[in-house]
C-alpha positions as CSV (number, residue, x, y, z in Angstrom):
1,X,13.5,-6.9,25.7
2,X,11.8,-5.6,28.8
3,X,10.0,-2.1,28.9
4,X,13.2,-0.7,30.5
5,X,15.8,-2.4,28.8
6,X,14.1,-0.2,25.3
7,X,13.6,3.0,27.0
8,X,16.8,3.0,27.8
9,X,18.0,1.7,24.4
10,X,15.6,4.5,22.6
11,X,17.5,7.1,24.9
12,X,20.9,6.2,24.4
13,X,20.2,5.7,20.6
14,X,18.9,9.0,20.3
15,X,21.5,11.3,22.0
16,X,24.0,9.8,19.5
17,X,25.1,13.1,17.4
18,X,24.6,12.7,13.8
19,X,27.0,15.1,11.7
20,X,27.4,15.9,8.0
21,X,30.3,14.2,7.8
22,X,29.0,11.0,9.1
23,X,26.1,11.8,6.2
24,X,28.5,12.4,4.1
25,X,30.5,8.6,4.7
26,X,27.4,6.9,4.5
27,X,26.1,8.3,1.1
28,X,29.2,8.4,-0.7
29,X,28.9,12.2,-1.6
30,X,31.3,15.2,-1.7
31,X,30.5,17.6,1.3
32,X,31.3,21.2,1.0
33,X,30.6,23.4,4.1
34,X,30.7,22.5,8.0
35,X,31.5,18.8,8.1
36,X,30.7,19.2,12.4
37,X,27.1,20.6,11.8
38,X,24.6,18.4,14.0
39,X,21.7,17.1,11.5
40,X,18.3,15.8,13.6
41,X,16.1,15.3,10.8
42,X,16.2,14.8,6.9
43,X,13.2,15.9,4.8
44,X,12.0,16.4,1.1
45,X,9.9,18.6,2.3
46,X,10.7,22.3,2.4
47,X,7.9,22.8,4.3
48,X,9.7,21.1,7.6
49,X,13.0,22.1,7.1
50,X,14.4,24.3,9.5
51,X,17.5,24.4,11.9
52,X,19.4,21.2,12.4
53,X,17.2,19.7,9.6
54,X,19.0,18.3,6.1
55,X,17.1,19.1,2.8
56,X,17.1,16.6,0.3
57,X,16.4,18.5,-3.4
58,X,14.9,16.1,-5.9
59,X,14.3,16.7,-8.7
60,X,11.1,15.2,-10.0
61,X,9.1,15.0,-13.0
62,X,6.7,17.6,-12.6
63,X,9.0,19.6,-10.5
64,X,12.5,20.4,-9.2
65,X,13.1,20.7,-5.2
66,X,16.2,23.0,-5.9
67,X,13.7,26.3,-6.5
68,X,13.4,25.4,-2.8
69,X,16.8,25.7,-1.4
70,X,16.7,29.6,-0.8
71,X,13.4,29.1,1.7
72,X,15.2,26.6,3.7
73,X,18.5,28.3,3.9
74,X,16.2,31.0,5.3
75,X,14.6,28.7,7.2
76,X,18.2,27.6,8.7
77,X,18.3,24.0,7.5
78,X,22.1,22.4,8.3
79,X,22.3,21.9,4.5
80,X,21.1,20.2,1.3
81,X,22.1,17.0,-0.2
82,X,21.5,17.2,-4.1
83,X,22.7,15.5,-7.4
84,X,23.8,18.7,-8.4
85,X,27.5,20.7,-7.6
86,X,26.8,23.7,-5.1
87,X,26.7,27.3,-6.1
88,X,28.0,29.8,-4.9
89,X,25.2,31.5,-3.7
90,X,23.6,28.6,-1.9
91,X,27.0,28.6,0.0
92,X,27.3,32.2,1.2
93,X,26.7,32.4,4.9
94,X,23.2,32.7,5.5
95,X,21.6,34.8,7.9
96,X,21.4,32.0,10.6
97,X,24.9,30.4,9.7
98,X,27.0,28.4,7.3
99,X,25.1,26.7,4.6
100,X,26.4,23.0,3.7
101,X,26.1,20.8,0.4
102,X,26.2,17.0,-0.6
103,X,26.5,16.3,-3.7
104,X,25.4,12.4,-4.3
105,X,24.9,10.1,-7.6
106,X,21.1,9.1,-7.1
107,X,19.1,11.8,-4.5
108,X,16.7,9.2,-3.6
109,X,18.9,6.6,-2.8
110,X,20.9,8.8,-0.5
111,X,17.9,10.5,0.8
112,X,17.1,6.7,2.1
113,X,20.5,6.5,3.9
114,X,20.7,9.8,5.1
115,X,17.2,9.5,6.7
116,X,18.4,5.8,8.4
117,X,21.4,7.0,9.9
118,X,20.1,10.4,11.2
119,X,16.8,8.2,12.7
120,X,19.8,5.4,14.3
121,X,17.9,2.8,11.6
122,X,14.6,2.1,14.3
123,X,13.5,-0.7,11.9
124,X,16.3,-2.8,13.7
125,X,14.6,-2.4,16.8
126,X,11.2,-3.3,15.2
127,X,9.8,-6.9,14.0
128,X,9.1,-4.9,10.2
129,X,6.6,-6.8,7.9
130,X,6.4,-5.3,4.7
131,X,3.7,-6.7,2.2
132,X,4.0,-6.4,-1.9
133,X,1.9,-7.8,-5.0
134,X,-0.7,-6.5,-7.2
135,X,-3.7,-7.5,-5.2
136,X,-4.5,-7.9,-1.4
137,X,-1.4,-5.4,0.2
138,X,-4.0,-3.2,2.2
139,X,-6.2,-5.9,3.6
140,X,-3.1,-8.3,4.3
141,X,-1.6,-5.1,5.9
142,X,-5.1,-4.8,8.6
143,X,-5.2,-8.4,9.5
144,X,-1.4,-8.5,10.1
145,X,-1.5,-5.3,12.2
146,X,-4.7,-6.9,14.2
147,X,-2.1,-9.6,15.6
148,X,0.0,-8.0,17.8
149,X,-3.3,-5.3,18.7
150,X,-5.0,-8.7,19.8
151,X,-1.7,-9.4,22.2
152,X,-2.2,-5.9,23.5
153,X,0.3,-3.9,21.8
154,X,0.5,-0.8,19.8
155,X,0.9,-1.2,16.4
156,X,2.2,1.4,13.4
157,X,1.5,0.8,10.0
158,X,1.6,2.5,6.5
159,X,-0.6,2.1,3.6
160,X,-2.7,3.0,0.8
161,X,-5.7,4.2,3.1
162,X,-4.1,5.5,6.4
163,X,-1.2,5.7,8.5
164,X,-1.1,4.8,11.7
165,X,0.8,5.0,15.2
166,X,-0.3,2.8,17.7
167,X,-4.0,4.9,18.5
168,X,-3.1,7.9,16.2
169,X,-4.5,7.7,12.6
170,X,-4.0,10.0,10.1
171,X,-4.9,9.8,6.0
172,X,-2.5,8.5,4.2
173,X,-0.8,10.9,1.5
174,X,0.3,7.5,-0.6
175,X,1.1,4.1,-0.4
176,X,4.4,3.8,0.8
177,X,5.8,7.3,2.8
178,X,9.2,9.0,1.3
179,X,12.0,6.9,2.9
180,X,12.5,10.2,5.2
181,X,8.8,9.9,6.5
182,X,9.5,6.1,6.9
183,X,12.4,6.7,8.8
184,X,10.9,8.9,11.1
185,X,7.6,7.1,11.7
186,X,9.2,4.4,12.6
187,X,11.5,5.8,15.2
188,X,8.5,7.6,16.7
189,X,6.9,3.7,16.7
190,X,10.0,2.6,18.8
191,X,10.0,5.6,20.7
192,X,5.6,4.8,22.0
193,X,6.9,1.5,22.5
194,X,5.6,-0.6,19.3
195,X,7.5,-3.7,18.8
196,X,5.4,-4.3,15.5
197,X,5.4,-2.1,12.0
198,X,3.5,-3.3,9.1
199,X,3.8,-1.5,5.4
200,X,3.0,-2.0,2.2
201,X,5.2,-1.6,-0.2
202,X,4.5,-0.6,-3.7
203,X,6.6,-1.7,-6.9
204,X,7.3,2.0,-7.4
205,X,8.1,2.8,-4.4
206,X,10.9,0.4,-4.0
207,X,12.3,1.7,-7.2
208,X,11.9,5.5,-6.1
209,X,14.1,3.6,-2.8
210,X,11.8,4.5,-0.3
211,X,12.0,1.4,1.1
212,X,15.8,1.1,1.4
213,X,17.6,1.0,4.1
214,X,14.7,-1.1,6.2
215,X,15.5,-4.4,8.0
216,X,12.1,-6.3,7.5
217,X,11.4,-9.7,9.5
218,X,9.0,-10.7,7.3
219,X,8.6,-9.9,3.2
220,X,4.9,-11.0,2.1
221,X,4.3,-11.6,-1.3
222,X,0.7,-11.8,-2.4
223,X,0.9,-12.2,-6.8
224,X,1.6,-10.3,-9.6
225,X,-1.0,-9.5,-12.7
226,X,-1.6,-6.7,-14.7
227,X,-1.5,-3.3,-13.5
228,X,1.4,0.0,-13.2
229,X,2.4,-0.6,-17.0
230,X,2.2,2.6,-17.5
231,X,5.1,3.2,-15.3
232,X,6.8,0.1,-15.7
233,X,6.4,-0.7,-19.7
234,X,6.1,-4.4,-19.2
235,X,6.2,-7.5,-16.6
236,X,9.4,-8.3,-16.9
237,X,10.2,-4.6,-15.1
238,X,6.7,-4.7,-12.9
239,X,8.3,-8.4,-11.6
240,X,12.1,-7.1,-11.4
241,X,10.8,-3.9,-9.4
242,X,8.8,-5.8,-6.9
243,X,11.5,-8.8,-6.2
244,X,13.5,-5.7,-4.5
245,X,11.8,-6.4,-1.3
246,X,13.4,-10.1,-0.9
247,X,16.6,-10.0,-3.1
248,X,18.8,-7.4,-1.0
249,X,18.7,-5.0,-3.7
250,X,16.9,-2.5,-0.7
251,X,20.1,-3.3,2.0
252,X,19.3,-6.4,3.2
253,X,17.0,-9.4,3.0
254,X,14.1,-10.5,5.5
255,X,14.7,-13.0,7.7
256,X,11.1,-14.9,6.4
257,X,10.0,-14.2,3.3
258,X,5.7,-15.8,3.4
259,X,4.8,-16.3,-0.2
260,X,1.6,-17.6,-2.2
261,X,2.7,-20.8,-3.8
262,X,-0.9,-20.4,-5.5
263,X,0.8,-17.9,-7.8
264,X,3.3,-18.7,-10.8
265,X,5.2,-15.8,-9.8
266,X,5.3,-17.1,-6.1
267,X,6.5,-20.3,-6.7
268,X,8.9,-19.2,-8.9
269,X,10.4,-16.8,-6.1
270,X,9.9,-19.3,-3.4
271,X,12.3,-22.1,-5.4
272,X,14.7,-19.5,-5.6
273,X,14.7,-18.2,-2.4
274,X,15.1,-21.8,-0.5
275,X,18.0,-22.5,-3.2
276,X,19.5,-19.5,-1.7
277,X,19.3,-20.8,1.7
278,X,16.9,-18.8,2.9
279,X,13.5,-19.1,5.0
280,X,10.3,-19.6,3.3
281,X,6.6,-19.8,4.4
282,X,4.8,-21.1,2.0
283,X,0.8,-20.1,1.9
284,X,-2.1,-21.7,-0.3
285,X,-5.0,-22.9,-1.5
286,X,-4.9,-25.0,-4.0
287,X,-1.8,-26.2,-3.6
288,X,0.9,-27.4,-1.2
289,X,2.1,-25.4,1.8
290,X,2.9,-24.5,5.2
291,X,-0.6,-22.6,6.4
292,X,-3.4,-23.9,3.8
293,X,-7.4,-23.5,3.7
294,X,-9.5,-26.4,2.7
295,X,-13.5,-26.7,2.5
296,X,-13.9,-22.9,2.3
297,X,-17.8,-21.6,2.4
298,X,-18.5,-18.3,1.8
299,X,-21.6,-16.1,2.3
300,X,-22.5,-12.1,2.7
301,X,-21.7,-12.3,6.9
302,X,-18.1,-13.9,6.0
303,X,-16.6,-17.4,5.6
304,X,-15.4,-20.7,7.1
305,X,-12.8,-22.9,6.4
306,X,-10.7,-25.6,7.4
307,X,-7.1,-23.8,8.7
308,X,-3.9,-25.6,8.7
309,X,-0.4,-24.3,9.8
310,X,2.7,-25.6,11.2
311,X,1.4,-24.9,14.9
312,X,-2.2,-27.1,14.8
313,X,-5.2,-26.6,12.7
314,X,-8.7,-24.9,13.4
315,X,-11.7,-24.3,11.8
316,X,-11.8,-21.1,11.4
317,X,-14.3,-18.2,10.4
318,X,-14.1,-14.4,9.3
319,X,-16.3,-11.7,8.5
320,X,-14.4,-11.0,5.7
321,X,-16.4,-12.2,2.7
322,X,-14.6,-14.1,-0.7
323,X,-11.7,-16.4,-1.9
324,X,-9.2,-13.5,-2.1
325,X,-9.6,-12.7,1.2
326,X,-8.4,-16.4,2.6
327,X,-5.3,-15.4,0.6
328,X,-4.8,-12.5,2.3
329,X,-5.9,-14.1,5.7
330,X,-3.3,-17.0,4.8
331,X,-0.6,-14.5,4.2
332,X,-1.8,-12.9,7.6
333,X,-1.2,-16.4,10.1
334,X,1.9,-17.1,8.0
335,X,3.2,-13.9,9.2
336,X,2.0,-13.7,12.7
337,X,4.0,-17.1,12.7
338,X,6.9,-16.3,11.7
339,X,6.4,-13.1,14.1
340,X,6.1,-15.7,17.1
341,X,3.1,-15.0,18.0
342,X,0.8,-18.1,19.3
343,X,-1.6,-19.5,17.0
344,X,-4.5,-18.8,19.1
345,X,-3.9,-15.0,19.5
346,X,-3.1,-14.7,15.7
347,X,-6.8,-16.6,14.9
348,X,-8.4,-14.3,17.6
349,X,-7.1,-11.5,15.9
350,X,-8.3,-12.4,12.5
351,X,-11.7,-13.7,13.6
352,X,-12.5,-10.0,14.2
353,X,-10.6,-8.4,11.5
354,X,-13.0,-6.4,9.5
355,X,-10.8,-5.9,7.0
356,X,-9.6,-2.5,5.0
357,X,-11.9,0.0,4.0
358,X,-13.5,-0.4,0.9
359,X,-12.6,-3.4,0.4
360,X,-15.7,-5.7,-0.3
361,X,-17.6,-3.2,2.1
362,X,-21.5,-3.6,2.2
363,X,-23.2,-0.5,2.2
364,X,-25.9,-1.1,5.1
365,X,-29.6,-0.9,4.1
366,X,-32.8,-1.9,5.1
367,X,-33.1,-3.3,1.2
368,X,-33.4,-6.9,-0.1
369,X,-30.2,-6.9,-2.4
370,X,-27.0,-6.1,-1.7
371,X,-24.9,-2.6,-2.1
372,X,-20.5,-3.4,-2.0
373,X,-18.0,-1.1,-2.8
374,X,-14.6,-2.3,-3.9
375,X,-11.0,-0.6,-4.8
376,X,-10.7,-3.0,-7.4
377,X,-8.9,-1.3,-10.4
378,X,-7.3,-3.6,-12.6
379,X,-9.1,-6.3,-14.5
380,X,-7.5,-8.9,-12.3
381,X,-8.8,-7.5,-9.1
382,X,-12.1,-7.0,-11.0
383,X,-12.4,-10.4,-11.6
384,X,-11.5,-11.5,-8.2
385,X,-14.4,-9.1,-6.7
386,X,-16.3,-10.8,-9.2
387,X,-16.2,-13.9,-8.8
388,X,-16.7,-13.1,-4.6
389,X,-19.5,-11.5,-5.9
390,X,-21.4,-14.9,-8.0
391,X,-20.0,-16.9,-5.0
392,X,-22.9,-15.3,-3.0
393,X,-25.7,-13.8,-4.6
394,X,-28.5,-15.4,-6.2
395,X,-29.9,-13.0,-8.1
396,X,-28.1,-10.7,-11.0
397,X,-24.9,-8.7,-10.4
398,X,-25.2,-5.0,-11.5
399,X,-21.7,-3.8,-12.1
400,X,-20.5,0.3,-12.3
401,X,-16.9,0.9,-12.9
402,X,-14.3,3.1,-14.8
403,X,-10.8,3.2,-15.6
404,X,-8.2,5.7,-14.5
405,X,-7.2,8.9,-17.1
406,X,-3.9,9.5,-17.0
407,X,-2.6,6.1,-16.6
408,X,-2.3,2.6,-18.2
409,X,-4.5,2.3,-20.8
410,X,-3.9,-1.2,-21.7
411,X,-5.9,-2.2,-18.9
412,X,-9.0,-0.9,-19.6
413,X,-10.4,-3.5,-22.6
414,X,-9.3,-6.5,-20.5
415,X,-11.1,-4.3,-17.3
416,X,-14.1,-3.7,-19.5
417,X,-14.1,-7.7,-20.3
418,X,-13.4,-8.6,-16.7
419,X,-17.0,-6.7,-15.7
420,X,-18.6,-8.7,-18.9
421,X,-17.3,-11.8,-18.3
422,X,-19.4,-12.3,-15.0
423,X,-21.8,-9.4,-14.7
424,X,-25.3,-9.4,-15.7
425,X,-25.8,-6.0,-16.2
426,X,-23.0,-3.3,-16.6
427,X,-22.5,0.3,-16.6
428,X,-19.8,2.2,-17.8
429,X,-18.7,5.4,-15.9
430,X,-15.3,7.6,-14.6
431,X,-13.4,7.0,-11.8
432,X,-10.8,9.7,-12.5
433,X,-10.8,11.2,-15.6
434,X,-7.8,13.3,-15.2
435,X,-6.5,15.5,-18.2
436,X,-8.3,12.8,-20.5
437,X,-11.3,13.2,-22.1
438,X,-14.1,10.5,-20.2
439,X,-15.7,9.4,-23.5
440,X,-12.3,8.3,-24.9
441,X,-11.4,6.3,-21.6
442,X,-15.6,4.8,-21.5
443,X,-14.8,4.0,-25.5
444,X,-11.6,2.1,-24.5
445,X,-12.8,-0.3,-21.9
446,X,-16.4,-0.8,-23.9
447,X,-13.9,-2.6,-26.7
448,X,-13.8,-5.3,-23.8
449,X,-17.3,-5.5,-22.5
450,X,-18.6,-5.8,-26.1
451,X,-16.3,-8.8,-26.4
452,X,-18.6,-10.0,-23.9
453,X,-22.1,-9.7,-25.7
454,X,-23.3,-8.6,-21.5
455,X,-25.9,-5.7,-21.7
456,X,-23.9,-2.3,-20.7
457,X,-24.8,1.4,-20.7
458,X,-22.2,4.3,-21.0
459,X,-23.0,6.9,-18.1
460,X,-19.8,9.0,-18.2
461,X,-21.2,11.1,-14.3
462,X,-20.3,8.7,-11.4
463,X,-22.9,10.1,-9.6
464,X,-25.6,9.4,-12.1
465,X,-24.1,6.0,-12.9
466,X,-24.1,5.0,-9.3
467,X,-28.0,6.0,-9.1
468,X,-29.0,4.2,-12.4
469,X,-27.8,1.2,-11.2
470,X,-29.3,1.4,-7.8
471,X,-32.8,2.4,-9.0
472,X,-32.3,-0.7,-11.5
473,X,-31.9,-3.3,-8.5
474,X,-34.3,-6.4,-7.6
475,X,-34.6,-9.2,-4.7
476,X,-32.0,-10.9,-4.1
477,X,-29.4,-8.8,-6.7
478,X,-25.8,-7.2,-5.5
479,X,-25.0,-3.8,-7.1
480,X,-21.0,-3.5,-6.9
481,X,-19.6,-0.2,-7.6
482,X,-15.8,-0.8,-8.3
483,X,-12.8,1.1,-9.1
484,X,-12.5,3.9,-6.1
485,X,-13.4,2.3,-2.7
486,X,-12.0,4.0,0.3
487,X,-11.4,6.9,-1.7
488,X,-13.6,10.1,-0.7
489,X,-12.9,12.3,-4.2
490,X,-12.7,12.1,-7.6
491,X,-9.9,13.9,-10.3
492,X,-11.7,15.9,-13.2
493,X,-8.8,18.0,-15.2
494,X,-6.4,19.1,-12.6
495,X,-9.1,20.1,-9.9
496,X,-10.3,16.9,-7.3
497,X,-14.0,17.4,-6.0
498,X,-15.0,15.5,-2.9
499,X,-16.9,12.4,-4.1
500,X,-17.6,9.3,-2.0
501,X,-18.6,5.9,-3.4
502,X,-20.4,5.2,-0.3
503,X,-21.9,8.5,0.4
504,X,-23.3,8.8,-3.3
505,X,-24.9,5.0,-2.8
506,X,-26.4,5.8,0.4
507,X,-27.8,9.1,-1.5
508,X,-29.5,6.3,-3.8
509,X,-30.9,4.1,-0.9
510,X,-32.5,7.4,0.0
511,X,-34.0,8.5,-3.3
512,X,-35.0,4.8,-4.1
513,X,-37.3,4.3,-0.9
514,X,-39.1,7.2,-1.2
């Protein structure tokens, strides 16, 4: 589609009138009020809502949108679309006008449609990628979004540390936006002229249906271990919950789905999917596939390895450093493939890819071991960093890391073994504490390094932990402070204090060579 051919697409797409009755059809739910009211946005924010915008009330654990409704009738929203029945109240002519109501089965889910419809569904007029799996989302997410950057194009993308609109960059508030976020990014993508979104999406968000309602040309699946069971209870749910993004549960299914064939749970969805009739690149190391890596080398400036895709071979190298990182560099050319871009722009791209943000990121010194900081939080991404970790240093690995308050507990013995299992020297210490008490957390995950027999300390301040294990460094050793990475702050109670893994480490580099 030529430059013209979308502007005027984007134009004639976004005079079309949206009306509560049209929101109304598409969510299923009982209207009362002015079915011809004109409805330009949809938020679950109060916050935004204001004339011609639709309010969507949800009620939530911790708190219930509906004590809302009489600022945004105030505010002169169009109307509210709620589980609930109207009252009479809400009703009453406001002082800006006639108040509607929608009444709806599930909020969320019609919050997703209402947002689609009101936005003319831009993901249609994008090539979507959206990326799921326990480990390797956020990095898969950069490399993918260096592609069509490397062909010259802007770019928007969600994740866990930023969003992002082709130059515009702003901190992300969580993993996957509210569908009416979503919807609305995306249109302003269309509207800058991005031909290219990239998102990850988490297993809760899918089931919170923020991702419904989103046509997505490519669906990467990275793996599934451990982690969320808090929320989900067990695998069986944390599997079900992230199969929404290929199965049509969210609207519709992508047109290629790129999985890791490395992974049980791949190949399982992969076998089913083909059965299905359905497109399938496969990616890999150890096993069979479409786009494989072979003779891998890895040191602290990167790695090499032998690349081979459906479109010709290379010998490629990254500065990314690690065997998860080919995975997530796999997943990366697979979908740049199946994105039709060329094979040498996609290999350009990913040559000089740095990666995510605290992700495997040195802290620079002029010291002779090695400072990383890593977002691993699970004991399968512990491992993972781990095991980058013995693959290239040649003198002892200094572990600090804690486990989340607040949130699955079951991971923190096998987290606590993870740091044993191929640390020489550990030390024990909060990420965020939350409501719980830090000793009980430290106490939980020691059950796991103790398993281990590894030499550990408990130091329950990050700060102080962080320090210790600096100070403790020798020639040719890697310190690797886990658990918070990009992150800049830290959750004690219900207050967060600024606190930056990689400000606090270069503190330590300071104190140390004095």
């Amino acid at each position: 589609m030529t430059f013209i051919q979308r502007l005027r697409r984007i134009l004639s797409v976004t005079n079309e009138r949206v009306t509560l009755k049209q929101i109304a059809a598409v969510t299923g739910g009982k209207l009362t009020g002015n079915e011809d009211a004109v409805v330009t946005d949809v938020t679950h924010d109060s916050r935004r809502a204001g004339p011609g915008s639709l309010f969507v009330a949800v009620r939530g654990g911790l708190f219930d949108a509906h004590k809302f409704v009489p600022q945004v009738i105030a505010e002169g929203a169009a109307g509210v679309i709620s589980e609930l029945e109207p009252s009479t109240e809400s009703l009453a002519r406001s002082e800006t006008g006639p108040f509607s109501w929608i009444q709806v089965e599930d909020v969320r889910r019609a919050m997703a449609l209402a947002a689609a419809a009101v936005h003319h569904h831009p993901s249609r007029e994008l090539q979507l990628v959206g990326i799921t799996g326990t480990n390797g989302k956020t990095t898969t997410a950069y490399l993918v979004a260096s592609i069509p950057e490397a062909a010259g194009e802007p770019v928007a993308m969600t994740g866990t540390v930023e969003y992002r609109l082709g130059p515009e960059r702003r901190k992300a508030e969580r993993t996957t936006p509210e569908a009416t976020d979503m919807q609305r990014m995306l249109r302003q993508a269309v509207e800058i002229g991005c031909r290219t979104a990239v998102m990850e999406c988490s297993s809760q968000a899918m089931d919170f249906h923020r991702c419904d309602e989103l046509e997505y040309a490519v669906a990467v699946f990275s793996n599934l271990t451990r982690d969320h069971l808090d929320y989900h209870k067990t695998m069986g749910n944390y599997w079900y919950a992230k199969q929404r993004l290929f199965d049509g549960r969210l609207g519709s299914r992508p047109r290629v789905s790129v999985i890791n064939v490395d992974d049980p749970y791949g190949v399982e969805l992969a076998e089913r999917l083909e059965k299905e009739g359905l497109r399938v690149a496969r990616y890999a190391v150890r096993s069979d596939a479409d786009v494989t890596a072979r003779d891998a080398e890895f040191s602290l400036e990167g790695m090499r390895f032998k690349l081979s895709t459906p479109a010709g071979g290379r010998e490629f190298h990254s500065p990314l450093v690690g065997p998860p990182h080919i995975y997530n560099t796999l997943a990366a050319v697979a979908s740049g493939l199946a994105l039709g871009y060329e094979l040498d722009v996609i290999t350009r791209a990913l040559e000089k890819c740095a990666g995510a943000p605290g992700r495997f990121e040195r802290v620079p010194h002029d010291g002779d071991f090695a400072v990383v900081v890593d977002y691993a939080h699970s004991d399968d991404a512990l491992l993972n960093v781990l095991r980058t970790a013995r693959e290239v240093t040649k003198g002892k690995i200094i572990t600090v890391f804690g486990c989340g308050g607040d949130r699955d507990g079951s991971k923190r013995a096998p987290m606590g073994e993870a740091a044993g299992t191929l640390s020489d020297v550990v030390i024990l210490t909060s990420d965020n504490p939350r409501t719980e008490d830090p000793e009980k957390i430290l106490a939980d995950a020691e059950v796991g390094i103790q398993k281990t027999g590894k030499p550990y300390r408990k130091i329950a301040d990050r700060r102080d932990a962080i320090h210790q294990a600096i100070s403790e460094a020798s020639s040719d050793d890697l310190v690797l402070i886990a658990g918070k990475g990009h992150e800049d702050y830290q959750i004690i109670g219900r207050e967060v204090f600024h606190f930056d893994d990689k400000e606090v480490a270069r503190e330590a580099l300071a104190t140390r060579s004095r």
